[in-house]
C-alpha positions as CSV (number, residue, x, y, z in Angstrom):
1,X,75.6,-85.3,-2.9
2,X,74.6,-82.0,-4.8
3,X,76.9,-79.2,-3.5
4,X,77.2,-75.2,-3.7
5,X,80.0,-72.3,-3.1
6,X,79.1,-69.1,-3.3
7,X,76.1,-68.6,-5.9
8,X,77.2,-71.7,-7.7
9,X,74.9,-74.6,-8.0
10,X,73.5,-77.4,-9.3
11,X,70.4,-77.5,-11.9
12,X,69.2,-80.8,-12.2
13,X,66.4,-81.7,-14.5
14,X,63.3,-82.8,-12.4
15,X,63.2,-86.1,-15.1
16,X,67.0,-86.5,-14.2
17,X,68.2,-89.0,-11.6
18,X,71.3,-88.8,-9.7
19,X,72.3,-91.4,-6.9
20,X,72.8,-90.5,-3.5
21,X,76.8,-91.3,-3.5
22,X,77.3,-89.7,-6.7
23,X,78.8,-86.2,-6.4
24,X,77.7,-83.1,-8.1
25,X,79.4,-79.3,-7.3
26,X,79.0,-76.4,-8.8
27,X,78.0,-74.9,-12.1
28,X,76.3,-77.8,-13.8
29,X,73.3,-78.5,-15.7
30,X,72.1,-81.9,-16.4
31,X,69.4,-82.2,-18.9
32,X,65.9,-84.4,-18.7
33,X,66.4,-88.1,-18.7
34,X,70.0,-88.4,-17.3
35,X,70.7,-90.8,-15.1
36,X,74.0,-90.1,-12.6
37,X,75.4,-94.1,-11.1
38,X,76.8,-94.0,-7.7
39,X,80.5,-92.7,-7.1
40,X,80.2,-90.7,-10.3
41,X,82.0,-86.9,-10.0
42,X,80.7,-84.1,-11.8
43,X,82.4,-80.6,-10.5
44,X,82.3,-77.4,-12.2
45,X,85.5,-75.3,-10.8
46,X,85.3,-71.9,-10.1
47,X,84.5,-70.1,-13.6
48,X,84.0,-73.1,-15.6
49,X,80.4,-74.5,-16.2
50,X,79.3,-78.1,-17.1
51,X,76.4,-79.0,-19.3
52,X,74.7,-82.2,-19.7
53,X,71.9,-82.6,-22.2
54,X,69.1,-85.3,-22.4
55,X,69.3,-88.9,-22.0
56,X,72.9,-89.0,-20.7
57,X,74.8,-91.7,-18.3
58,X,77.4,-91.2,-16.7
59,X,78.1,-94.7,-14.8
60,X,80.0,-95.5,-11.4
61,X,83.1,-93.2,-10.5
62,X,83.2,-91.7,-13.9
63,X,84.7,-88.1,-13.3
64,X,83.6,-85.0,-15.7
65,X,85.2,-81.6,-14.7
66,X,85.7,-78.7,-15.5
67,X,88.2,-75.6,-15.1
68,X,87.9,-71.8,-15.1
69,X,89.8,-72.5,-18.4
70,X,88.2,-75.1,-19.7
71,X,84.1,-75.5,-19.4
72,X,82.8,-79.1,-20.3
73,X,80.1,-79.5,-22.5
74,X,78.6,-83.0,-22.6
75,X,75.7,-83.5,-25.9
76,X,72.6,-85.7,-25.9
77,X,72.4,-88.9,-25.5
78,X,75.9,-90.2,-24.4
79,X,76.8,-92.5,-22.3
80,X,79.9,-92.0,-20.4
81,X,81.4,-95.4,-18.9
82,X,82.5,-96.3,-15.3
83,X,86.1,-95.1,-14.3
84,X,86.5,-92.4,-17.3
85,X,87.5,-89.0,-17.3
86,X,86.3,-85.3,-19.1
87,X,88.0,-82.9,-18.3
88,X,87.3,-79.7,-20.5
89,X,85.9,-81.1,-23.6
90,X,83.6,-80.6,-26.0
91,X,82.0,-83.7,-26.6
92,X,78.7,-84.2,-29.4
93,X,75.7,-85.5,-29.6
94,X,75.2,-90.0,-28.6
95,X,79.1,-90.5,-28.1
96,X,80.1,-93.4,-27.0
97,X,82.7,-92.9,-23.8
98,X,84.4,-96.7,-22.7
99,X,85.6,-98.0,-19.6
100,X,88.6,-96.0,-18.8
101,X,88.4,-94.2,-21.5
102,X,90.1,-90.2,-20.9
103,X,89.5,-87.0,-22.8
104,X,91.5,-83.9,-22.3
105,X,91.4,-80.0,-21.7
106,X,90.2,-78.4,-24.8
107,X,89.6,-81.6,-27.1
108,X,85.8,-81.9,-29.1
109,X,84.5,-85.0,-29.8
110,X,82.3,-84.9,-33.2
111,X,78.7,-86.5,-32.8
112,X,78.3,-90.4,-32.9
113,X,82.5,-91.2,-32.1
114,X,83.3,-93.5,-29.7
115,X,86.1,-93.2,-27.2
116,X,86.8,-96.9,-26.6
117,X,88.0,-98.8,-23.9
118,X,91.2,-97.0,-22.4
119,X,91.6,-94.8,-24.9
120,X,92.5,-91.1,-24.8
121,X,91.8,-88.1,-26.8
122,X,94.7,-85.6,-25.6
123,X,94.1,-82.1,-25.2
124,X,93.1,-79.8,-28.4
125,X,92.7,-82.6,-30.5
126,X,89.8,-83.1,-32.7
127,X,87.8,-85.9,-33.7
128,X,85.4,-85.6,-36.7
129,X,81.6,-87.0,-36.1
130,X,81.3,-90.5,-36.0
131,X,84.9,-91.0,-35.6
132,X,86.6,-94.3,-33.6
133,X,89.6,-94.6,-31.5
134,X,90.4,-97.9,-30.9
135,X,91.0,-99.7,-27.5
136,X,94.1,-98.6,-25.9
137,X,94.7,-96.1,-28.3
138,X,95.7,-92.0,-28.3
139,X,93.8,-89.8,-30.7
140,X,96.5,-86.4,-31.2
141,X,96.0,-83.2,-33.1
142,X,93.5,-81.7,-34.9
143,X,92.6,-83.5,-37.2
144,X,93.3,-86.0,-35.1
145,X,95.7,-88.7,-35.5
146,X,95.5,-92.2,-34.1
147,X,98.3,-94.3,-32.4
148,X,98.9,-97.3,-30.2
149,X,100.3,-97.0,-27.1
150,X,103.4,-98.4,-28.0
151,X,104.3,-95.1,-30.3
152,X,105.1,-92.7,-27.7
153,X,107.8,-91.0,-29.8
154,X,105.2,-90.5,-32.5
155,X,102.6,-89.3,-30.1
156,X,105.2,-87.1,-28.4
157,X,106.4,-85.4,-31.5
158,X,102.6,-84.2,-31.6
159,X,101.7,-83.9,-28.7
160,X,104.2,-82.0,-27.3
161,X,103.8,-78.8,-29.3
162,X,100.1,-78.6,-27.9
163,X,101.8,-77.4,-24.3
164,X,99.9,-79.0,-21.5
165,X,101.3,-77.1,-18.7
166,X,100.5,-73.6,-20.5
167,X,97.5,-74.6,-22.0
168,X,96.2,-75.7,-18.8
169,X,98.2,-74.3,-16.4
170,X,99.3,-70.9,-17.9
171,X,102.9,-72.3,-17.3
172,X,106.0,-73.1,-19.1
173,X,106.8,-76.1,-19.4
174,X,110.5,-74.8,-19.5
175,X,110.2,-72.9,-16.1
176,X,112.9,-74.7,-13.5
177,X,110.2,-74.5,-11.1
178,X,107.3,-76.0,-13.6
179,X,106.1,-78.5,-11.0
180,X,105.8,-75.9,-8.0
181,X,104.6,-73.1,-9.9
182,X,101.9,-75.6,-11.2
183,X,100.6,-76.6,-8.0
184,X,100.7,-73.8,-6.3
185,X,98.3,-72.0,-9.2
186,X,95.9,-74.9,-8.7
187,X,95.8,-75.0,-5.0
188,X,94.4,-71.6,-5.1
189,X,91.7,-72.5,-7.6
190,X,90.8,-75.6,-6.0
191,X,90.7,-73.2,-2.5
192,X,87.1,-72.2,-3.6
193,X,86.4,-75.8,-1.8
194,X,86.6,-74.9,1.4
195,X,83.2,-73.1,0.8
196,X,81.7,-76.0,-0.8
197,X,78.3,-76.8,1.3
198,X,76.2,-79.5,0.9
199,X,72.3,-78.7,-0.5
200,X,69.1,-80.8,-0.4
201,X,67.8,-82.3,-3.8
C-alpha cells in the first residue's frame, strides 16, 4: 500500500517494484531498481524523509522509519534482510543488513559493513566503511566498539551516556515521569496518522 497525509508522499522509481502488502507512507524516495518484499514497512513521520537509492532490497516485514528527528538515509545497493529495523540512520553504499539485525536513531553505517544476523548498531554510534559486527553482537560509540550480548555492563557504561530518551525523545531520562512524558510526545507525532490516505501506484 503507498500512502499520503497532507502533501506527503511517496516517489517511487518507475524501475522500482514494491509488493502489494508491503507498506509505504510518507516522505520517501526509493531509487531505480529496488525491489520492496511483502510485509515490508517504510514510513517517513511527519518531518523526517527516507531515501532509498538504486538496487536496494528490503525483504519481508523489514521496517525502515523515520522521525521528525531523525531522517533515514538508505545508499545504493543494500540489501536489508527480513524482520530488521532502521530507524534514523545513515547507512552507505552495498551494506549488508541480516536477519534481525537493528540499527538505531542517529547511527551511520560506512559503505560495504555488514550488520549481521541479530546484531545492533545503537544510536549515534559509528561504523567505519567496510566494517563487521558479528552475529548477535552490539556495535557502541563512535568509533564504534563491539561486544557480545553477554557484556551488558560494558555496553551500558557506553551506551548510557548517549541518552536515548533525550536524544530521541527530547526527554530526561531522570524525569519521574520519563515513561509518560515519552508517550504522550510520540502520540502526538504519530497523530499525523489519522490523515494517512491510501494512493494508487
Amino acid at each position: 500500500m503507498l500512502a499520503a497525509y497532507d502533501d506527503k508522499k511517496p516517489v517511487i522509481d518507475p524501475g522500482a517494484w514494491v509488493a502489494d502488502d508491503a507498506t509505504v507512507c510518507g516522505d520517501v524516495t526509493i531509487g531505480p531498481g529496488c525491489r520492496v518484499m511483502p510485509g515490508a514497512r517504510i514510513v517517513a513521520e511527519a518531518g523526517g524523509a527516507i531515501r532509498i537509492g538504486a538496487c536496494c532490497i528490503v525483504l519481508e516485514n523489514a521496517v525502515i522509519r523515520s522521525t521528525a528527528r531523525h531522517a533515514t538515509s538508505i545508499g545504493d545497493h543494500c540489501l536489508v534482510g527480513p524482520n530488521s529495523h532502521i530507524v534514523g540512520a545513515t547507512i552507505g553504499d552495498e551494506v549488508f543488513v541480516a536477519t534481525g539485525a537493528s540499527i538505531f536513531h542517529g547511527a551511520t553505517v560506512g559503505a560495504g559493513s555488514e550488520v549481521r544476523i541479530n546484531a545492533v548498531v545503537h544510536l549515534r554510534t559509528e561504523l567505519k566503511p567496510g566494517a563487521t559486527v558479528p552475529i548477535g553482537w552490539i556495535a557502541v560509540g563512535n568509533p564504534a566498539q563491539f561486544f557480545s550480548a553477554d557484556r551488558h555492563e560494558e555496553i551500558w557504561a557506553l551506551q548510557q551516556p548517549l541518552d536515548f530518551p533525550g536524544f530521541v525523545y527530547g526527554v530526561d531520562r531522570g524525569a519521574p515521569d520519563l515513561m509518560r512524558t515519552a508517550m504522550e510526545t510520540l502520540s502526538k507525532s504519530l497523530a499525523i496518522h489519522h490523515r494517512t490516505v491510501a494512493i494508487e501506484s
